[in-house]
C-alpha positions in Angstrom: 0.0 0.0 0.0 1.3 3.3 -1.1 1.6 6.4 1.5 0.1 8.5 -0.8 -3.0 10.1 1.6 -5.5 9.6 -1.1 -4.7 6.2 -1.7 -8.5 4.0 -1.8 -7.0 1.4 0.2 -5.8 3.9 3.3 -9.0 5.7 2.6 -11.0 2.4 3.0 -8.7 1.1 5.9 -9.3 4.6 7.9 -13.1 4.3 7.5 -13.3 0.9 8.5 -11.2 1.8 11.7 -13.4 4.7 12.4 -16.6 3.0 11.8 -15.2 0.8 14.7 -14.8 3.0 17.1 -18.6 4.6 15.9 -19.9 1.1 16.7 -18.1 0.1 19.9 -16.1 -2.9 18.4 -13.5 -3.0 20.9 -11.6 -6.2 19.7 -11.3 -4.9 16.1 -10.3 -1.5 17.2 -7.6 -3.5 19.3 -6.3 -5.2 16.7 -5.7 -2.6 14.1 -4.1 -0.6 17.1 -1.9 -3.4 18.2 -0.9 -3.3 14.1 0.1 0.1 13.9 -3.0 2.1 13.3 -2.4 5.5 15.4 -4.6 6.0 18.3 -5.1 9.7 17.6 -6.1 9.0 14.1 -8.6 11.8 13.2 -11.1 11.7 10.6 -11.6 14.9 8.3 -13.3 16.8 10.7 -10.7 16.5 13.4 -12.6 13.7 15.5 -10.2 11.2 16.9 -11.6 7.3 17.6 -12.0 8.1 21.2 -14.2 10.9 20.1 -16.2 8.6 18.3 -16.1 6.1 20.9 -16.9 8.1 23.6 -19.6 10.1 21.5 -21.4 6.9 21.1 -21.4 5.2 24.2 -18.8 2.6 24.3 -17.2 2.1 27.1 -15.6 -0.6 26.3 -13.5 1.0 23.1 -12.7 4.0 25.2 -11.2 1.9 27.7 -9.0 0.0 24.6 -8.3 3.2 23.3 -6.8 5.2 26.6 -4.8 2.1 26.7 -3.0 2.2 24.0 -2.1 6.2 23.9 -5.6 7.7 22.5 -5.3 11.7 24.3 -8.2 12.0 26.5 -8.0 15.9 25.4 -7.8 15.8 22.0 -10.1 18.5 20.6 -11.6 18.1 17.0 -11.8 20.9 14.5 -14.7 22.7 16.4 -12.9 22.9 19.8 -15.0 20.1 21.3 -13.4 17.3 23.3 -14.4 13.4 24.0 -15.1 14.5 27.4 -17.6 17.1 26.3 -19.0 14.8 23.9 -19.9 12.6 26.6 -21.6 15.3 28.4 -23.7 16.0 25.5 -25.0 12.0 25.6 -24.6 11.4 29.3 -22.3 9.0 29.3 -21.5 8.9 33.2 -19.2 5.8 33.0 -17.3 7.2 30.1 -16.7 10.7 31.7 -15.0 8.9 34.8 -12.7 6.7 32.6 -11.8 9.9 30.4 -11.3 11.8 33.9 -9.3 8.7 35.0 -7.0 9.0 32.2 -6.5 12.8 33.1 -9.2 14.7 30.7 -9.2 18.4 31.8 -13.1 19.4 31.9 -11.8 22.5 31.1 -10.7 22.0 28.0 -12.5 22.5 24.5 -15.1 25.1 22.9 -17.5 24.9 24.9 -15.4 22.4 28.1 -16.9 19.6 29.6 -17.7 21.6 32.5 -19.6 23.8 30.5 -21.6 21.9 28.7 -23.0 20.6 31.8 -23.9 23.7 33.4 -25.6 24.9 29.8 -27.6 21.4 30.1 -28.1 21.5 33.4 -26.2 18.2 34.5 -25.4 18.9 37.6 -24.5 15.4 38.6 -21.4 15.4 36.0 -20.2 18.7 37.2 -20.1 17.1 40.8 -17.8 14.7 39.1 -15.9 17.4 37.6 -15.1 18.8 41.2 -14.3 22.4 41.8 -13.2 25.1 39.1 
């Protein structure tokens, strides 16, 4: 396979790899990890797997993602973070093992912590601790 970023077979490869993460399959996300496919991989609009992971409710691919070096932080293109995504769905589990792996609910446009008071979750921003 060529390097070449608009090669179909990278192109296909990637969108199989995120449409893991989308779905929660935790194994095949593993093993294209443990082969070399980058953790922080980001789709064209800056979402990362754990993004997509996280997003969706699948706490099982976060976890195999924060394990193999996927940054809890990473923002996409519009400033918003995996941690704020999981606001956005309430996804309590997720937050903690995003928090666990040292996500700042400060971070991103608009943070975590923000997007909880805006929705009024006030059970996540207990989790999120003082300011």
């Amino acid at each position: 396979m060529s390097t070449d970023e608009t090669d179909p077979e990278l192109i296909e490869l990637a969108t199989k790899v995120f449409d893991f993460a989308r779905k929660g399959e935790a194994e095949a996300l593993r093993g294209y990890l443990d082969a070399g496919v980058p953790a922080n991989l980001t789709n064209d609009r800056g979402d990362t797997l754990l993004m997509l992971a996280a997003y969706h409710g699948h706490q099982e691919a976060v976890a195999v993602l924060l394990a193999r070096g996927a940054e809890p932080d990473r923002a996409n293109d519009k400033g918003q973070t995996p941690l704020a995504g999981a606001v956005f769905k309430g996804e309590t589990e997720i937050l903690r093992a995003l928090l666990a792996a040292g996500a700042d609910p400060d971070a991103g446009t608009p943070s975590a912590r923000e997007a909880a008071a805006i929705f009024g979750k006030n059970e996540l921003l207990e989790l999120f601790g003082a300011s």
